[in-house]
VEXFIDREN-972974 format. One record per residue (C-alpha): residue number from 1; residue in one letter; x negated, y negated, z. Coordinates in nm, 2 decimals. Layout:
REM residues N
R num residu      x      y      z
R NUM      A      X      Y      Z
...
//
This chain:
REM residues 531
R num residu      x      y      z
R   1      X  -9.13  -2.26   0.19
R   2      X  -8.88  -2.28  -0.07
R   3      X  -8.61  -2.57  -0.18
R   4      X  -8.25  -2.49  -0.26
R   5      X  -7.99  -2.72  -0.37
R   6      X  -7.56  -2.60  -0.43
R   7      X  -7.31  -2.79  -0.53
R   8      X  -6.94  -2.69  -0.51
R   9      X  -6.78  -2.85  -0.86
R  10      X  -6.56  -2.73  -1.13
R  11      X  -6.76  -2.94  -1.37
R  12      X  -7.06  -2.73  -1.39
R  13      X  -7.16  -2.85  -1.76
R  14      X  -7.08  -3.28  -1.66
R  15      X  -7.34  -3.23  -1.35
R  16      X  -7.59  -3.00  -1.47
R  17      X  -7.87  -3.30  -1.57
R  18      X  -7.77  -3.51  -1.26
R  19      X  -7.83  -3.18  -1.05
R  20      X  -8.15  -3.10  -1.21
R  21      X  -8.29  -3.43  -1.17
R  22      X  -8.16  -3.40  -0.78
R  23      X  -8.35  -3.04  -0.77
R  24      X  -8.67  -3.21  -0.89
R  25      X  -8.66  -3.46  -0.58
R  26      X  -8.77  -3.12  -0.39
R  27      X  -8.99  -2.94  -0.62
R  28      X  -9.28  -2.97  -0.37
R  29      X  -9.11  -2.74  -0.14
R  30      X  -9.19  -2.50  -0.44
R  31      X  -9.35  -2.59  -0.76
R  32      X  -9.40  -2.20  -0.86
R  33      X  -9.06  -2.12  -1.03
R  34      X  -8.72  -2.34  -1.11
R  35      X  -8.39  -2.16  -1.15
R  36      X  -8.07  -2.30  -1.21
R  37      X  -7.75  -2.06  -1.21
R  38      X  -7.46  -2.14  -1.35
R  39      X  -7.11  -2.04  -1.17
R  40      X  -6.85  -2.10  -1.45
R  41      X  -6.57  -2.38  -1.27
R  42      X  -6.74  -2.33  -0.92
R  43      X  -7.05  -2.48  -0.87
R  44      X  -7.44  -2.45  -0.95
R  45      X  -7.70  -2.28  -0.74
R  46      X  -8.05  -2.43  -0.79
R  47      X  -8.39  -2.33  -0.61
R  48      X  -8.72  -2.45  -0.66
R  49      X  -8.98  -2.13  -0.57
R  50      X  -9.31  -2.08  -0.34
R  51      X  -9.44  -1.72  -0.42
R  52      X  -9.52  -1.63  -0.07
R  53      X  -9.36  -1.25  -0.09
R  54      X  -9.41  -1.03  -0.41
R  55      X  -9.61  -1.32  -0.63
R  56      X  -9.39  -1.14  -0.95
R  57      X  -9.10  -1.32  -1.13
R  58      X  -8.94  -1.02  -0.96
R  59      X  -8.89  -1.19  -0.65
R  60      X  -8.78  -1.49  -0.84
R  61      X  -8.41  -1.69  -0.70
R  62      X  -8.13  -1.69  -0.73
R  63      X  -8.07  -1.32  -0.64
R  64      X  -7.80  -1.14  -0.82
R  65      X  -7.54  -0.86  -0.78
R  66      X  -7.43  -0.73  -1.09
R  67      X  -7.15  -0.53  -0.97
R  68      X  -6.96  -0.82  -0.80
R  69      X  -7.09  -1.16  -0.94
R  70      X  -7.27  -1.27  -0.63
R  71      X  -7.56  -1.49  -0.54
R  72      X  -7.77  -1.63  -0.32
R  73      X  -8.09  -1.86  -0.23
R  74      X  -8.24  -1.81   0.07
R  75      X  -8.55  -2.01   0.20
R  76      X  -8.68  -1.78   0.45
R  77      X  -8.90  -1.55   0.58
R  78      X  -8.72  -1.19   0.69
R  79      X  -8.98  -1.05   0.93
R  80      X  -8.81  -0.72   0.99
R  81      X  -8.67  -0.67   0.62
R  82      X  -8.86  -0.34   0.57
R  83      X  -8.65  -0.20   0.88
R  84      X  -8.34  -0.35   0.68
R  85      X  -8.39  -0.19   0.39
R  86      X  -8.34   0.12   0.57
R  87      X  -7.95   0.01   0.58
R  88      X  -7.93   0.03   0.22
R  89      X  -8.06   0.36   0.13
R  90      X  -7.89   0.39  -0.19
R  91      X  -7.96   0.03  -0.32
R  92      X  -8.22   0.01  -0.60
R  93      X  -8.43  -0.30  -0.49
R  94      X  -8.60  -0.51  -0.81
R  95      X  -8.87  -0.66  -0.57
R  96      X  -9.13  -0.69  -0.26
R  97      X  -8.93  -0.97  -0.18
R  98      X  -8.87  -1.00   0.17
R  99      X  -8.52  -1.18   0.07
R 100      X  -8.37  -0.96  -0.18
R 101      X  -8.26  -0.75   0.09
R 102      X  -7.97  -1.04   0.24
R 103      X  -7.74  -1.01  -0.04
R 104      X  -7.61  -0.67  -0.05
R 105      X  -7.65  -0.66   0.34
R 106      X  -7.40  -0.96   0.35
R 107      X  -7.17  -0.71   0.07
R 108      X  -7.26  -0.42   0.32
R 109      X  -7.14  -0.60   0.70
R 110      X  -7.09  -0.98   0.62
R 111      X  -7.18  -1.28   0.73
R 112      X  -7.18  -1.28   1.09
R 113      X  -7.35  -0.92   1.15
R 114      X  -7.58  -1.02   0.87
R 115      X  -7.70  -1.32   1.06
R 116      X  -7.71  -1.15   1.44
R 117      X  -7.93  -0.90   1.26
R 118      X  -8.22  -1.09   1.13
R 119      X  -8.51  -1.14   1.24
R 120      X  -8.59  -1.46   1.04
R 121      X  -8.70  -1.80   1.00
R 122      X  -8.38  -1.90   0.72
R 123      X  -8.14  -2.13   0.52
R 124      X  -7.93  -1.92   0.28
R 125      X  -7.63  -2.03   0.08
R 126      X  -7.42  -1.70  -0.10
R 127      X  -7.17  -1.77  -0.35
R 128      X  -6.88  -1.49  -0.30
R 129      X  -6.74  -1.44  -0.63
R 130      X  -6.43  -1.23  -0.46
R 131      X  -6.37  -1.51  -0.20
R 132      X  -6.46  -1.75  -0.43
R 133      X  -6.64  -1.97  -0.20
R 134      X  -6.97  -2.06  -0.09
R 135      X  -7.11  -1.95   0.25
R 136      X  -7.41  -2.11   0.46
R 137      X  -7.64  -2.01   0.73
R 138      X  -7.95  -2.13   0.94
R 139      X  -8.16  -1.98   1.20
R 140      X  -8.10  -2.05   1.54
R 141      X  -8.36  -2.32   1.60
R 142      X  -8.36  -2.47   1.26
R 143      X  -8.70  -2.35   1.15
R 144      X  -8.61  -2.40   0.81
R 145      X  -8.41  -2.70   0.68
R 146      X  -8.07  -2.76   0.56
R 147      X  -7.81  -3.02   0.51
R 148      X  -7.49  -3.03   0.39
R 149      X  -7.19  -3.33   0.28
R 150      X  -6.86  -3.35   0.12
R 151      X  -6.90  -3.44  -0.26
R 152      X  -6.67  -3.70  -0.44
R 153      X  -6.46  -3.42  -0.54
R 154      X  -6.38  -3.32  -0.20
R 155      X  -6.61  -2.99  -0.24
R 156      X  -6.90  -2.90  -0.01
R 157      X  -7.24  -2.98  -0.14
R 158      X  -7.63  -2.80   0.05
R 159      X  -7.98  -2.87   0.02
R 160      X  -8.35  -2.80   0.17
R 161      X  -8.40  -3.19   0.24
R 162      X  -8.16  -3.51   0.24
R 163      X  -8.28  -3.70  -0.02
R 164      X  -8.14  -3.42  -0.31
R 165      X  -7.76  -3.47  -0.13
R 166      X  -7.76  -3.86  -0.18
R 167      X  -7.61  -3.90  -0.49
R 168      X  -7.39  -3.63  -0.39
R 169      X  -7.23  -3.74  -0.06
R 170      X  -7.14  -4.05   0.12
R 171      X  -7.28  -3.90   0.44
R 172      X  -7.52  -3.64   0.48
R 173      X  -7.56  -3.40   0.79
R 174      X  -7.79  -3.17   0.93
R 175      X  -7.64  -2.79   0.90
R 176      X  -7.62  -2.69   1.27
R 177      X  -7.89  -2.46   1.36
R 178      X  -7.76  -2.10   1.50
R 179      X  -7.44  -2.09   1.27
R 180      X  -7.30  -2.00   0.99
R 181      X  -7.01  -2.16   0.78
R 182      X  -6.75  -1.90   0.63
R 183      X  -6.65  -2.12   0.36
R 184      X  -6.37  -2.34   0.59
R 185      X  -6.55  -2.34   0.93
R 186      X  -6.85  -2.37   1.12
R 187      X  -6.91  -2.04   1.40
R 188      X  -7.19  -2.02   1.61
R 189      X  -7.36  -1.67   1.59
R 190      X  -7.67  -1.76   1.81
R 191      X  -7.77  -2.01   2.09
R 192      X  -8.03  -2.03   2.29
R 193      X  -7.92  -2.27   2.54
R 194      X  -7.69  -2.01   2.64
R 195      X  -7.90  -1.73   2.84
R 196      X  -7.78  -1.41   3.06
R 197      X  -7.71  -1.51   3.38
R 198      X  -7.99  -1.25   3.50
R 199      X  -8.28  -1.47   3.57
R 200      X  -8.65  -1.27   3.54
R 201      X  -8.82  -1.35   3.85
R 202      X  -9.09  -1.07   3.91
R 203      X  -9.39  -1.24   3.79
R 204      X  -9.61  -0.87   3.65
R 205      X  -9.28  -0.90   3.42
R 206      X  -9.32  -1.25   3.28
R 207      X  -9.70  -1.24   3.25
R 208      X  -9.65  -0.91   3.09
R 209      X  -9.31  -1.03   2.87
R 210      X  -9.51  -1.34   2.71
R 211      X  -9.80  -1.22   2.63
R 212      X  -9.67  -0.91   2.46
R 213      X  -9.35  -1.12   2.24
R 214      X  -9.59  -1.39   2.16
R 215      X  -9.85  -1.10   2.04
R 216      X  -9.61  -0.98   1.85
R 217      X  -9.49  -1.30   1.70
R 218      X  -9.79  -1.39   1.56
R 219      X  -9.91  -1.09   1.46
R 220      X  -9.52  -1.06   1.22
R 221      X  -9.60  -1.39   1.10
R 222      X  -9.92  -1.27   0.90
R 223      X  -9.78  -1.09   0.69
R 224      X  -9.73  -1.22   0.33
R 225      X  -9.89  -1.17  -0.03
R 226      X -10.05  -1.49  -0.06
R 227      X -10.31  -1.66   0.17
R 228      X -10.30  -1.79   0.50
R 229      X -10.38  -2.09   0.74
R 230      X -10.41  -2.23   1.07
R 231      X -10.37  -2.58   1.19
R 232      X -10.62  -2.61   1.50
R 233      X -10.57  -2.92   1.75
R 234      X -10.77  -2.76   2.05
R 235      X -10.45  -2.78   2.23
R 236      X -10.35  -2.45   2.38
R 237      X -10.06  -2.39   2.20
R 238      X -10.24  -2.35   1.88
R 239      X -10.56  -2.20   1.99
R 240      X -10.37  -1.95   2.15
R 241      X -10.17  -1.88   1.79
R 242      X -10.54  -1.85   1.64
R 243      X -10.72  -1.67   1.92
R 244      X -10.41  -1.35   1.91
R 245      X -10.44  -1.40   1.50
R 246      X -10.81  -1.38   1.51
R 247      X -10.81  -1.05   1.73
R 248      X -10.54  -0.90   1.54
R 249      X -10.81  -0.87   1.22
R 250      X -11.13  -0.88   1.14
R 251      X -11.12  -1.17   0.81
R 252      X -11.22  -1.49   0.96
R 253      X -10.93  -1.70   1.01
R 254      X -10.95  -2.06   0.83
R 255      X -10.86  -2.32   1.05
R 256      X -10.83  -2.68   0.99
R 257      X -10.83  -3.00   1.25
R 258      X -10.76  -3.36   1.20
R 259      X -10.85  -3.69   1.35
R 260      X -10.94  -4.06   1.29
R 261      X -11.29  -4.11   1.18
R 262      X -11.37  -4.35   1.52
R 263      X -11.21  -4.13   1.83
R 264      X -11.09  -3.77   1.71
R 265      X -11.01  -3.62   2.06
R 266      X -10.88  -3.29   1.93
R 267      X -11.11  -3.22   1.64
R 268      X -11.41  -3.13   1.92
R 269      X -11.18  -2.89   2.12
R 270      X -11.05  -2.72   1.77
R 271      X -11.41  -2.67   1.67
R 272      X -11.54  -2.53   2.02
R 273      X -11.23  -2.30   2.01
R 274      X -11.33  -2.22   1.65
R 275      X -11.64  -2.10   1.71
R 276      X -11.54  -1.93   2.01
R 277      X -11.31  -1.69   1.83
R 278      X -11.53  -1.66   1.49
R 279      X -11.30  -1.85   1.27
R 280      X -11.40  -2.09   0.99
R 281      X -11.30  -2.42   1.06
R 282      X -11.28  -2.75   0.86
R 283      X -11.25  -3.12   1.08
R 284      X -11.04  -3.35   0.86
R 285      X -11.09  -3.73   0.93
R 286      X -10.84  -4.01   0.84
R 287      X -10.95  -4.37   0.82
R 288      X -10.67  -4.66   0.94
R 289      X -10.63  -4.72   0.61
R 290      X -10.55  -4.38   0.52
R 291      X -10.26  -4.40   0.74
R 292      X -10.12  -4.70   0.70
R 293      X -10.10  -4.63   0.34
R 294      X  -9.90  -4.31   0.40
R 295      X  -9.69  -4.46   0.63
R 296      X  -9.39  -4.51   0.35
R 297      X  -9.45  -4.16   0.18
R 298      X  -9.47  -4.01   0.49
R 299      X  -9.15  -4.13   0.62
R 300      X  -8.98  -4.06   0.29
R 301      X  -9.06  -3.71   0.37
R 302      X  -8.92  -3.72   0.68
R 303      X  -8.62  -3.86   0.68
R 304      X  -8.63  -3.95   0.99
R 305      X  -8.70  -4.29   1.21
R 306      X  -8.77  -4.17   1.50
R 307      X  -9.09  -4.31   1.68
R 308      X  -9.29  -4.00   1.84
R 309      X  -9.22  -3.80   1.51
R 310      X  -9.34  -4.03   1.28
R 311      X  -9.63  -4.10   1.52
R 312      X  -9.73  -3.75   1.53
R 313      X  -9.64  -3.64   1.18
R 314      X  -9.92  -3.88   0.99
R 315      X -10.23  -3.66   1.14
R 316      X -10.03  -3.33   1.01
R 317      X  -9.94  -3.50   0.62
R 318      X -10.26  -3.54   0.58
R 319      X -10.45  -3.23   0.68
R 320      X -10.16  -3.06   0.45
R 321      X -10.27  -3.27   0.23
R 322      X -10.60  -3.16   0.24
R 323      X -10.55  -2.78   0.26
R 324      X -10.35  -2.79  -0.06
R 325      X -10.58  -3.01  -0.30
R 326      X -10.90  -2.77  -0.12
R 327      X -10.79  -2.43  -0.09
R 328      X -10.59  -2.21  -0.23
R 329      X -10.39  -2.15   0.11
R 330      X  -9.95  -2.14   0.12
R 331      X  -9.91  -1.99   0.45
R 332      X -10.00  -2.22   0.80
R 333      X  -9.92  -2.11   1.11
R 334      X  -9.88  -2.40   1.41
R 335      X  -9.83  -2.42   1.74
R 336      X  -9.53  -2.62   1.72
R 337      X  -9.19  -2.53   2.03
R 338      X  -9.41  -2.42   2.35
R 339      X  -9.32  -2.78   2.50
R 340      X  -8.99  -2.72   2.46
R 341      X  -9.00  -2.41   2.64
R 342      X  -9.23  -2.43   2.91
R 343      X  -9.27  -2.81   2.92
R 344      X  -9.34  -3.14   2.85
R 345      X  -9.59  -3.38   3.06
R 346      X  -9.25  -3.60   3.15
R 347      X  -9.11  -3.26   3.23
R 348      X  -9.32  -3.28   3.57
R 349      X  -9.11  -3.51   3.73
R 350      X  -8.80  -3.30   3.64
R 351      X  -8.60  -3.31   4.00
R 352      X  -8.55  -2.97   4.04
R 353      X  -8.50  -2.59   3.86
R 354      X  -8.18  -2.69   3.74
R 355      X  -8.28  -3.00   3.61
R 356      X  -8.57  -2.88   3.41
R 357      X  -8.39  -2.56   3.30
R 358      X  -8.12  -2.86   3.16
R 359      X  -8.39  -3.04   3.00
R 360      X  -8.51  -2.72   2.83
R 361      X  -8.15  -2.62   2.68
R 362      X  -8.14  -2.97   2.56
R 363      X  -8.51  -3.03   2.36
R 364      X  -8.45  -2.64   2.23
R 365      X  -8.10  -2.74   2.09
R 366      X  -8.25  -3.05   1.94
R 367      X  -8.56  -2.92   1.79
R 368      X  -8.45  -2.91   1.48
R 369      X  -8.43  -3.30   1.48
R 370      X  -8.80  -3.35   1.60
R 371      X  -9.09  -3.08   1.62
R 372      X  -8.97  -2.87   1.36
R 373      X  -8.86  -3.08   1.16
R 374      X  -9.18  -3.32   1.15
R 375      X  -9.35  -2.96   1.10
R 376      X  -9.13  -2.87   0.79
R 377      X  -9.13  -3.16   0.57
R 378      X  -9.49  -3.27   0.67
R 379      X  -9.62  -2.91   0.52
R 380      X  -9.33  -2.84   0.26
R 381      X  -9.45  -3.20   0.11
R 382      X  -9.76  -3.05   0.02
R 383      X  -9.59  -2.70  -0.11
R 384      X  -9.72  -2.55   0.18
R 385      X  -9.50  -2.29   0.45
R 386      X  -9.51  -2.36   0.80
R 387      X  -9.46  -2.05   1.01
R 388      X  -9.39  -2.08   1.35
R 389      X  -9.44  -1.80   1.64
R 390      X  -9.35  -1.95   1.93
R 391      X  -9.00  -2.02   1.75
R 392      X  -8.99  -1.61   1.76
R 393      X  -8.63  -1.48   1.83
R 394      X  -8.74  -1.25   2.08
R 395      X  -9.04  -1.45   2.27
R 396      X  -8.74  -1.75   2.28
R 397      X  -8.49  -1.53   2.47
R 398      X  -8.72  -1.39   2.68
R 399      X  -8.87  -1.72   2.80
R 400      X  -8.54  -1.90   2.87
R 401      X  -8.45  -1.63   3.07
R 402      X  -8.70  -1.67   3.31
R 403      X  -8.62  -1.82   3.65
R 404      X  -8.66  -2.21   3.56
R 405      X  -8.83  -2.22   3.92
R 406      X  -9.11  -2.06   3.78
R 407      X  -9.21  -2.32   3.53
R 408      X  -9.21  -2.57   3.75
R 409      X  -9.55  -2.74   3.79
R 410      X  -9.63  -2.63   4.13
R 411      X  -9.98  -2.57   4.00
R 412      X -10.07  -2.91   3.92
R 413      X -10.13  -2.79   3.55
R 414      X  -9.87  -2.80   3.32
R 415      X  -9.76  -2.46   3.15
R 416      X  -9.87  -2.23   3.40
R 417      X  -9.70  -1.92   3.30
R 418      X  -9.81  -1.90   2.92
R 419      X -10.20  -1.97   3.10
R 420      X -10.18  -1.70   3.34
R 421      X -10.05  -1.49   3.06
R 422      X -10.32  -1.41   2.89
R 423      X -10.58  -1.52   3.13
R 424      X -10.73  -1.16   3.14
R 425      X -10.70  -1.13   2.77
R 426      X -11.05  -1.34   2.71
R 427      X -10.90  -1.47   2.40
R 428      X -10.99  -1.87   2.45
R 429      X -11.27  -2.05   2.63
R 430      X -11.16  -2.13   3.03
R 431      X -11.25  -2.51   2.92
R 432      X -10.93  -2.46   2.67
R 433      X -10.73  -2.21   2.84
R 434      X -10.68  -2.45   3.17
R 435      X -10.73  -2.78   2.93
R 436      X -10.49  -3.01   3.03
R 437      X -10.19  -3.11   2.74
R 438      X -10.29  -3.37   2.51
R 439      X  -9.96  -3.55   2.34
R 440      X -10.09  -3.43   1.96
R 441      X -10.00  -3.84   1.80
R 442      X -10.28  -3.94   2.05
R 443      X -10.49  -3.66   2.08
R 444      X -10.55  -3.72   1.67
R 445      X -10.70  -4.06   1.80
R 446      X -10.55  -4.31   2.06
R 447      X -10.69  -4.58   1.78
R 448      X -10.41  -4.38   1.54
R 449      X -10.14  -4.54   1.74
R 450      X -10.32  -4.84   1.84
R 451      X -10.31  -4.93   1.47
R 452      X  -9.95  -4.92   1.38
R 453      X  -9.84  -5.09   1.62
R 454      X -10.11  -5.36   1.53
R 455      X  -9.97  -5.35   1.17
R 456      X  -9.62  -5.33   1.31
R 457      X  -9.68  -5.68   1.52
R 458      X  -9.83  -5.83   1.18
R 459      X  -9.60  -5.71   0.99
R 460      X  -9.24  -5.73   1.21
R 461      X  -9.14  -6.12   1.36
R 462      X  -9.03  -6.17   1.67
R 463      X  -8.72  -6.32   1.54
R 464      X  -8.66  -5.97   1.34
R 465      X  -8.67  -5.75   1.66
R 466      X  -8.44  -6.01   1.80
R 467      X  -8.16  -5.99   1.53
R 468      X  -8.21  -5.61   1.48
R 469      X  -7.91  -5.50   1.63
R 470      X  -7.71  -5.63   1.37
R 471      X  -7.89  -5.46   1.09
R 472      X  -7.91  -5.13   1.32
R 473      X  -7.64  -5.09   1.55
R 474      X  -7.66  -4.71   1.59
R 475      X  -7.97  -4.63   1.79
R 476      X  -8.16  -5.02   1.73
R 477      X  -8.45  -5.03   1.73
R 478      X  -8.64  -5.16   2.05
R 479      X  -8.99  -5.24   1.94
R 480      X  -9.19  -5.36   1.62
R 481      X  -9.30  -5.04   1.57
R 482      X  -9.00  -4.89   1.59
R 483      X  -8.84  -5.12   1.38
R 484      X  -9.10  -5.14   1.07
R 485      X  -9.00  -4.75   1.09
R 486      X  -8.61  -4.80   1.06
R 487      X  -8.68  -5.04   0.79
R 488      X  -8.89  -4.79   0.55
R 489      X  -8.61  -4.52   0.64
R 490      X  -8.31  -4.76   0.56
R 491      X  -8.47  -4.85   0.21
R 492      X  -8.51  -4.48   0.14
R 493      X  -8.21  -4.34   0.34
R 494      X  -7.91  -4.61   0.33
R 495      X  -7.69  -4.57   0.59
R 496      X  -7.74  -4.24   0.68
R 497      X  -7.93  -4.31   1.01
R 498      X  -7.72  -4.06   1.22
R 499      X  -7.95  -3.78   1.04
R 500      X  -8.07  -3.80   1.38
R 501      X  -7.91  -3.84   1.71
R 502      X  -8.12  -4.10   1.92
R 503      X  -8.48  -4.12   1.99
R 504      X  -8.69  -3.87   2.16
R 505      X  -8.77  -3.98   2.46
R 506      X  -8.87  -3.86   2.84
R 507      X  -8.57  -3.83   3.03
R 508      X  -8.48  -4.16   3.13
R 509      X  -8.30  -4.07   3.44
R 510      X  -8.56  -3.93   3.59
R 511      X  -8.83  -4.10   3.82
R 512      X  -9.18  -4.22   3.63
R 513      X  -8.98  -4.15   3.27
R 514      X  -8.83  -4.48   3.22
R 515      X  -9.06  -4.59   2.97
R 516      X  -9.01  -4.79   2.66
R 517      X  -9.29  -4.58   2.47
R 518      X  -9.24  -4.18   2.38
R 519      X  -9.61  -4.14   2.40
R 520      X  -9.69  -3.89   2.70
R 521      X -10.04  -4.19   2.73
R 522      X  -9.76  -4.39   2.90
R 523      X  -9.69  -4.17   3.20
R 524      X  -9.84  -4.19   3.53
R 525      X  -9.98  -3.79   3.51
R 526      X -10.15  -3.81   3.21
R 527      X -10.44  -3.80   3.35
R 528      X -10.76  -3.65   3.21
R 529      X -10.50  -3.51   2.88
R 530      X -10.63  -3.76   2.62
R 531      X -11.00  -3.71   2.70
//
C-alpha cells in the first residue's frame, strides 16, 4: 500500500510546500520513503512508500526513464511482473520491484495494451514528457484507490485518498475503476459487468473453475519481501483465503479476529478455524468505548457516509490497528468481494436469474464505493496493504460467467457453488464450510451496532433528523445514525458528499428488502447467521 499525489501546474516552485504538506495528509499509506519529483512548468509527482517488494531504496518512487524524461508512481501490486519482464529483454532493470517494469512497458505498447496486460491490483499516474501530459489508470474493480479534480488552474490534479485533493479542487471524484485517462479522456479498457454471452453451465466445470482460480489467487497474493497477515472472521470467505494459504506452505499463518469484549460472534469461529488449519491466531476485543471514540477518525479515513460501511469498518480499524503497533506484519490478505459475486443474504429474494445476475453487475461496478473501499483506507490508515484474492482478474471473469441460475439459492444456503467447490478439498471444518453468512458489522458483536445507534439517539434530536434535508439534500440522511455519520463526514469533507453515490442498501424493489436498516440482522432469512 502506497500513497501518490500529482498535480498538473506550471508553477512547480509556488506549490511545492502546499503539496508537501498535502502529501503528508497520506503518509500512513507509506511512512517508509517520501519522494517528491519535480517536472519543470508541468506539474509535481509525489509518493509516499510501503517497502512491500525489494525493501532497497532501489525500488524507491517515482520511477524514471532517462532516455525520454518520463515518470511514474504506481500503487500496486503486479502479480505477473516476472512474466512481463520477459517483454523487455534488453531493458536493464535497477530493482526487485514488482512496479518498475510499467514504465518502459507503457514506452514499449502504451497505455491501453499496458493496462489489458496486467495482472494487478493498481493506480498509476505517468507523466509523458513527449506528450507532455499526464496519464492515469485503475484496476478494474478499484482495489486500489484513486481520485482525481480540476485544480484552480484548470489543470488535472490525482491522489491515493480525498482528503490530499481538497485544497486542490472544488470537487473531488473517484477515478473510475477499469479505465484509463489518455490525458483528454476517460476509455474503459476492462468491465466486468460486461461478460461473454457463453454462460458456463456444466457444473464438473464450475466446481473445478473456482476452486482452481481462487487457488491460484491466493497463492499469487503471497508473494512479497516483507511479512504477511490474515484477517480471520470465521466467515467462509476468509477461512477459505486462510485454509488454501495455509496448505500452500508449511510457516504457520498469523491470523487475527476482532470482536466486542461482551458478544464476539466471529472471534469463536476464527479461532476454531484457526486451530483447525494450524495457524497462529490472535482474538482482538474492542470495548464500546473503543468505538465510539474512533468513530470520527475512522470516518475521516473513510471518506465516506455511508451507513453499512462505516458500521462494518470500526471492527477492521481497529484490529489494523492492532497488527501494526504488535507485529511487524505489512501484508493482510481478506476475504472482502465473494458477496458481490455469489451473493448477498437480500440477494435470496432476487426474483429470478436475470435479476440476480443484474444485481451482481451492479454491487461489482460499485465496489469500489463500499467493500473495498472500507478495506483500503481501514488497513492503509495503519500503513498496512490489503490484498484481495477474490478480487483476482481471472477468478472474477470466470465467476460472472457462470449461468446466474446456478447461484441461485435453491439450496437453502447461501453461496452454494463456492461450498461445493472445495467440499472434497478438507481444507475447513464442515461446521464452517456450510456455516451460514454472518453480516461482518454484526457478526463483530450485535452490541457493536446496538451502541451507535444508542449514542446516535443521545447525541442526534429529533428535530435535527427532521430538518436534515435541508442541510443534506443529496442522499439525506434517514436515521440518527445515519445522520451523526453525515455530520462527522461534512466537517471533514465539505460538500463533497457525491464521493459516493447513495447508500448501500438491499434492493429495495424486491420483496422482504424494503428495509430502512442495511444490516442483513433486518431481513426475514437471517436466520441462525448471527449465532
Amino acid at each position: 500500500m502506497c500513497g501518490i499525489l500529482v498535480l498538473a501546474t506550471s508553477q512547480t516552485q509556488k506549490n511545492l510546500t502546499l503539496f508537501d504538506k498535502n502529501l503528508t495528509l497520506i503518509k500512513h499509506r507509506g511512512p517508509d520513503d517520501k519522494q517528491i519529483q519535480e517536472i519543470d512548468g508541468a506539474g509535481l509527482m509525489g509518493f509516499h512508500r510501503l517497502s512491500i517488494m525489494d525493501l532497497t531504496n532501489h525500488g524507491r518512487q517515482p520511477f524514471a526513464s532517462t532516455n525520454l524524461k518520463n515518470y511514474l508512481v504506481c500503487n500496486g501490486e503486479i502479480y505477473n511482473y516476472l512474466d512481463l519482464k520477459k517483454e523487455l529483454p534488453h531493458f536493464s532493470f535497477q530493482s526487485q520491484s514488482d512496479c518498475e517494469v510499467l514504465l518502459p512497458l507503457y514506452e514499449k505498447w502504451g497505455i491501453k495494451k499496458l493496462c489489458d496486460n496486467l495482472d494487478a491490483e493498481f493506480a498509476f499516474v505517468i507523466w509523458d514528457q513527449g506528450k507532455k501530459k499526464f496519464l492515469a489508470a485503475r484496476d478494474a474493480l478499484g482495489i486500489r484507490p484513486l481520485f482525481y479534480g480540476i485544480t484552480r488552474e484548470k489543470t488535472y490534479a490525482f491522489s491515493s485518498e480525498a482528503k490530499s485533493l481538497r485544497s486542490y479542487c472544488e470537487k473531488i471524484l473517484p477515478f473510475p475503476p477499469g479505465h484509463y485517462f489518455d490525458g483528454k479522456d476517460f476509455h474503459c479498457f476492462l468491465d466486468y459487468g460486461t461478460v461473454s454471452l457463453t454462460k458456463i453451465t456444466d457444473l464438473s466445470e464450475i466446481y473445478q473453475g473456482i476452486n482452481s482460480f481462487l487457488t491460484a489467487a491466493v497463492k499469487k497474493r503471497l508473494q512479497s519481501d516483507a511479512e504477511v497477515g490474515f484477517l480471520l472472521s470465521g466467515g467462509l470467505d476468509s477461512s477459505l483465503v486462510c485454509a488454501i494459504a495455509q496448505k500452500s506452505q508449511k510457516k504457520p499463518l498469523q491470523t487475527f479476529s476482532i470482536g466486542m469484549t461482551t458478544d464476539a460472534i466471529d472471534s469463536k469461529y476464527a479461532e476454531e478455524v484457526a486451530k483447525f488449519i494450524g495457524a497462529k491466531h490472535t482474538s482482538v476485543t474492542m470495548t464500546t468505548e473503543e468505538v465510539i471514540q474512533s468513530l470520527d477518525e475512522v470516518i475521516f479515513h473513510l471518506e465516506t457516509w455511508d451507513i453499512t460501511s462505516i458500521r462494518a469498518s470500526i471492527g477492521m480499524y481497529l484490529v489494523s490497528k492492532y497488527i501494526h503497533k504488535n507485529t511487524p506484519i505489512k501484508v493482510l490478505l481478506t476475504g472482502e468481494v465473494s458477496d458481490e459475486l455469489f451473493g448477498y443474504k437480500y440477494t435470496d429474494f432476487a426474483p429470478n436469474a436475470e435479476e440476480f445476475q443484474n444485481e451482481a453487475i451492479k454491487r461489482v461496478r460499485e465496489l469500489y464505493l463500499y467493500d473495498v473501499l472500507r478495506a483500503d483506507r481501514c488497513i492503509a490508515a495503519h500503513s498496512l496493504e490489503a490484498r484481495v484474492p477474490f478480487s483476482d482478474k481471472f477468478f472474477v471473469q470466470f465467476v460472472m460467467s457462470i449461468d446466474p441460475i446456478k447461484k441461485l439459492n435453491t439450496h437453502n444456503m447461501g453461496k452454494f457453488l463456492l461450498r461445493e467447490a472445495f467440499k472434497n478439498d478438507h481444507i475447513l471444518p464442515e461446521s464452517i464450510l456450510w456455516r451460514e453468512k454472518a453480516a461482518f458489522s454484526d457478526a463483530v458483536g450485535h452490541s457493536m451496532v446496538d451502541e451507535l445507534k444508542a449514542y446516535a439517539e443521545k447525541n442526534i434530536s429529533d428535530a435535527e433528523l427532521l430538518q436534515a434535508h435541508t442541510l443534506f439534500p443529496f442522499c439525506t440522511p434517514f436515521t440518527k445514525e445515519s445522520l451523526l455519520y453525515r455530520k462527522i463526514f461534512a466537517k471533514h469533507y465539505p460538500n463533497q458528499d457525491h464521493l459516493i453515490k447513495a447508500f448501500w442498501m438491499p434492493n429495495q424493489n424486491w420483496n422482504n428488502c424494503k428495509v430502512n436498516d442495511p444490516s442483513a440482522r433486518v431481513l426475514p432469512n437471517y436466520g441462525k447467521s448471527g449465532h
